[in-house]
C-alpha positions as a Markdown table, in Angstrom:
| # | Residue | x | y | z |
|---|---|---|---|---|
| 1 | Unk | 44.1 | -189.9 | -8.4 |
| 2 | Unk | 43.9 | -186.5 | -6.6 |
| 3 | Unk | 45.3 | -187.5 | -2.7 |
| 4 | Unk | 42.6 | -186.2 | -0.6 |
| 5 | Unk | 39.0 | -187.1 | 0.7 |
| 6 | Unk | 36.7 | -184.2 | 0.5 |
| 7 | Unk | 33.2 | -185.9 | 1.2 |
| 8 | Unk | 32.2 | -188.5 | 3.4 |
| 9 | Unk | 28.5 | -189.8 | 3.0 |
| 10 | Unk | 27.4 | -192.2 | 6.4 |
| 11 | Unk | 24.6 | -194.0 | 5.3 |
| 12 | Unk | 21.5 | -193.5 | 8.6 |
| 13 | Unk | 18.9 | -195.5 | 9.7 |
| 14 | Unk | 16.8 | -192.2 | 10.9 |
| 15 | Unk | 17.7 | -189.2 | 9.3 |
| 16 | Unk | 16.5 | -186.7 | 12.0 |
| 17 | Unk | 18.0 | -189.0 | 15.1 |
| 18 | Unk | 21.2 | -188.8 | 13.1 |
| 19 | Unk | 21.2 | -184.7 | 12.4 |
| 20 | Unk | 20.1 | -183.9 | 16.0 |
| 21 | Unk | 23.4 | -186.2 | 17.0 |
| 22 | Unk | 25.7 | -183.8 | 15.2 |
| 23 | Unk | 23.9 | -180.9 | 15.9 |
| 24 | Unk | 23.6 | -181.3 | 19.5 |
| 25 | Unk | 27.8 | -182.1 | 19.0 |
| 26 | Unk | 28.2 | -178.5 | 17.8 |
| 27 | Unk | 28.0 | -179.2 | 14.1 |
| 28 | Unk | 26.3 | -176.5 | 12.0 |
| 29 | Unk | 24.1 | -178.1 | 9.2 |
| 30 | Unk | 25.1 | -176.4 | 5.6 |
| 31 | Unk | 22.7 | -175.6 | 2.7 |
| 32 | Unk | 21.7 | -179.2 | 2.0 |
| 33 | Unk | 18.7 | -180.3 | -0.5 |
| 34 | Unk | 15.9 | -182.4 | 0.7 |
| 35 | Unk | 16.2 | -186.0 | 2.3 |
| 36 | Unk | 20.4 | -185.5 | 2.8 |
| 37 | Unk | 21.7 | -183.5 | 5.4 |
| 38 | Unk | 25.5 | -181.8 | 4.6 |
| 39 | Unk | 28.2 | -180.4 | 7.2 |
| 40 | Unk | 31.1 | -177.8 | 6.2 |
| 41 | Unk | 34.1 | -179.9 | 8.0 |
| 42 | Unk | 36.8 | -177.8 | 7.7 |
| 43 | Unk | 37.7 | -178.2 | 4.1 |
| 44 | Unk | 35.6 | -181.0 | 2.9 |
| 45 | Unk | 31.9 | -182.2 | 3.6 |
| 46 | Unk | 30.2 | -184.6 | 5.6 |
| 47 | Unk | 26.6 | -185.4 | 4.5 |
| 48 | Unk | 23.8 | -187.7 | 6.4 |
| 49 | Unk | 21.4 | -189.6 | 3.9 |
| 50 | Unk | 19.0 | -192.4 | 4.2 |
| 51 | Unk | 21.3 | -196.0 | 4.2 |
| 52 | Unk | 19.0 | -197.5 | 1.6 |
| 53 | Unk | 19.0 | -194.7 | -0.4 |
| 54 | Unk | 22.8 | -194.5 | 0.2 |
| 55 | Unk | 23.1 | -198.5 | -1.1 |
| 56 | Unk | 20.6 | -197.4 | -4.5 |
| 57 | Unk | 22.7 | -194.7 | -5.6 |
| 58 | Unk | 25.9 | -196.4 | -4.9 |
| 59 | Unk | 24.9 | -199.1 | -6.8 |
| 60 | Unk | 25.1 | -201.3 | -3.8 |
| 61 | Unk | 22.8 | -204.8 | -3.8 |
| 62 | Unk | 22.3 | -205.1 | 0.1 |
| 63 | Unk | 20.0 | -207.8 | -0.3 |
| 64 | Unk | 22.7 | -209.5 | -2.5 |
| 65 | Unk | 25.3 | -211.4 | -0.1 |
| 66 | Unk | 27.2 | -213.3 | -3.1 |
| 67 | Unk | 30.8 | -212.9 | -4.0 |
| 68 | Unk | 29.4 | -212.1 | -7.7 |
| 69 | Unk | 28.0 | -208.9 | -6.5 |
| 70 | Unk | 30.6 | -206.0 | -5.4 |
| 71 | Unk | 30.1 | -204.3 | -2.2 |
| 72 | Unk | 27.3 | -206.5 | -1.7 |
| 73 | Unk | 25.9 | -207.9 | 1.2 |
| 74 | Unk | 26.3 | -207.2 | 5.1 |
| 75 | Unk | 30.1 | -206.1 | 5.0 |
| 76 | Unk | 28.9 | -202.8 | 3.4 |
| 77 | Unk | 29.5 | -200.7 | 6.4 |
| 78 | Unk | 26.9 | -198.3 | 4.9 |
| 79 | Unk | 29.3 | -195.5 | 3.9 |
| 80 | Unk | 31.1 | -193.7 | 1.0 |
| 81 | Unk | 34.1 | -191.8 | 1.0 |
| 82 | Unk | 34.1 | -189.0 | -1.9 |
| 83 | Unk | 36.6 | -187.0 | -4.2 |
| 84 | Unk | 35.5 | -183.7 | -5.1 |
| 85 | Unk | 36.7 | -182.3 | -8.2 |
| 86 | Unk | 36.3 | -179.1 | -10.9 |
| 87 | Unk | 35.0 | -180.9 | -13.6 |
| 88 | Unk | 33.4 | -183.4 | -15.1 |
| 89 | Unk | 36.6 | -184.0 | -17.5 |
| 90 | Unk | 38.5 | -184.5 | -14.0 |
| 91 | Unk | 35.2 | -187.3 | -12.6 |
| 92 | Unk | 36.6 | -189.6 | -15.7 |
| 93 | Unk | 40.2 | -189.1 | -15.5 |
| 94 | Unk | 40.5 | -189.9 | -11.8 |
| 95 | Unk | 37.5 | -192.9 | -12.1 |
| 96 | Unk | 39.9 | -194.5 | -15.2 |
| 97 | Unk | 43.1 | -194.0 | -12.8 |
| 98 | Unk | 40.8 | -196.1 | -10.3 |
| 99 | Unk | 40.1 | -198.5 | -12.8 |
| 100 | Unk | 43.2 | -199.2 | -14.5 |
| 101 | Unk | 44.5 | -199.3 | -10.5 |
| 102 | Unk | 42.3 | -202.8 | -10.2 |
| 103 | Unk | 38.7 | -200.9 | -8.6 |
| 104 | Unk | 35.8 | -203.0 | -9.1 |
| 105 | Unk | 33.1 | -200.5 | -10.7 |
| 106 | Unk | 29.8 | -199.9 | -9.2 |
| 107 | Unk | 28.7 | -197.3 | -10.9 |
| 108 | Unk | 30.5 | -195.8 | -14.1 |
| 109 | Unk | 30.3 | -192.1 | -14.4 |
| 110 | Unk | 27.1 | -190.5 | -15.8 |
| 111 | Unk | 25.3 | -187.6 | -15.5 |
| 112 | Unk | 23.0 | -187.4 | -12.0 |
| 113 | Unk | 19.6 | -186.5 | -11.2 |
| 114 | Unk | 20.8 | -184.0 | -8.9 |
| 115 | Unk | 22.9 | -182.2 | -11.9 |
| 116 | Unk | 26.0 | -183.0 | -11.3 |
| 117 | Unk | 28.2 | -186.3 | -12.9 |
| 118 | Unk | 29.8 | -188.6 | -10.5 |
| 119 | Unk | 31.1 | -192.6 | -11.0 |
| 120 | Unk | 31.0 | -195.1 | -7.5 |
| 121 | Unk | 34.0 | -197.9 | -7.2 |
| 122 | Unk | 35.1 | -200.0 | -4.6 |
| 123 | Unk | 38.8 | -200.6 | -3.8 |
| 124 | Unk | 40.4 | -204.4 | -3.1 |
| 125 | Unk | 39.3 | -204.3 | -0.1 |
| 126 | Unk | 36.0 | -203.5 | -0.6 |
| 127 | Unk | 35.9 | -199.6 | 0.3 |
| 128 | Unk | 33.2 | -197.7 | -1.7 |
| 129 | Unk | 34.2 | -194.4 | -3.4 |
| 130 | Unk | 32.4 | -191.9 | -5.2 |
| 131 | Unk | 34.3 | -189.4 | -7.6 |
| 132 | Unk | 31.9 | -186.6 | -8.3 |
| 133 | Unk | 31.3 | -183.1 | -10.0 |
| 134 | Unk | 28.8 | -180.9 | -8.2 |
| 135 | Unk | 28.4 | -177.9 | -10.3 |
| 136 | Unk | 26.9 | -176.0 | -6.6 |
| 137 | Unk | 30.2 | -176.7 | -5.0 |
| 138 | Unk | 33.4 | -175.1 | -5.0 |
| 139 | Unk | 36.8 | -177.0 | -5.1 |
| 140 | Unk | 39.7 | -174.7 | -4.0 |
| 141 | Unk | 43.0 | -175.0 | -5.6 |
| 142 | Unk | 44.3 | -176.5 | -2.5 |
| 143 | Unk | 41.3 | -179.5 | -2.3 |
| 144 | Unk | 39.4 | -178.1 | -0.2 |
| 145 | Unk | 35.4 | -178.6 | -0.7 |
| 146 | Unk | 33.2 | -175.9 | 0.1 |
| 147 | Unk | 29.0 | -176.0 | 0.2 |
| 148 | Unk | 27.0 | -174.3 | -2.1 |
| 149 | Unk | 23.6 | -173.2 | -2.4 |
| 150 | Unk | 22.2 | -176.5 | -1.2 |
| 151 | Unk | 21.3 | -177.6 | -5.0 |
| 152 | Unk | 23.2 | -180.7 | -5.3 |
């Protein structure tokens, strides 16, 4: 798997207490499509979306505190850390390295709603990760993650 983190998605209890926060820290909010809120960070991306909505997507069961269901529970520290990549070819490649590594899947890789194709895992210890195509980003040849249009 690609060494790098381009995304990091916090999961917010109120979406517009969280963006004034960063915004009143200096941040500058990027092209971003309704109910998520996305930050250029240098060369990757940190987005604000609803924690419930983060959980749903994630395939997270928050209500669900048994060992049976991964990243489950209370421990889920409402947050996801992301891997950008060129292509949807790339989004299985890196998920099956994951796999094969021991991750627990949450979500296997598909096609999204928001037209792009991502898969979600956890790691031993219970970190959640999302690999993901967006077809409105850019990923540079040295990793880096650039905004788009604010389509996906």
């Amino acid at each position: 798997m690609d060494q790098r983190v381009s995304l990091v998605t916090l999961g917010v209890a109120d979406m517009d207490r969280a963006r004034s926060f960063y915004v009143a820290l200096g941040w500058e909010p990027g092209p971003s499509p309704e109910n998520i809120e996305f930050f250029q960070a240098g060369g990757m991306v940190l987005a604000l979306w609803d924690r419930m909505a983060l959980a749903v997507d994630s395939g997270i069961d928050i209500e669900d505190d048994t060992e049976e269901t991964p990243g489950s529970g209370d421990g889920w520290g409402g947050k996801v850390l992301g891997l950008n990549v060129p292509s949807a070819a790339d989004v299985d490649e890196q998920f099956l390295s994951a796999v094969d590594a021991g991750a627990t899947v949450l979500r296997r890789p598909a096609t999204r709603y928001w037209g792009g194709y991502s898969g979600v895992f956890e790691d031993p210890d219970g970190h959640v990760w999302e690999i993901a195509y967006n077809p409105y980003w850019s990923v540079t040849e040295d990793g880096r993650t650039l905004l788009g249009d604010g389509r996906g």
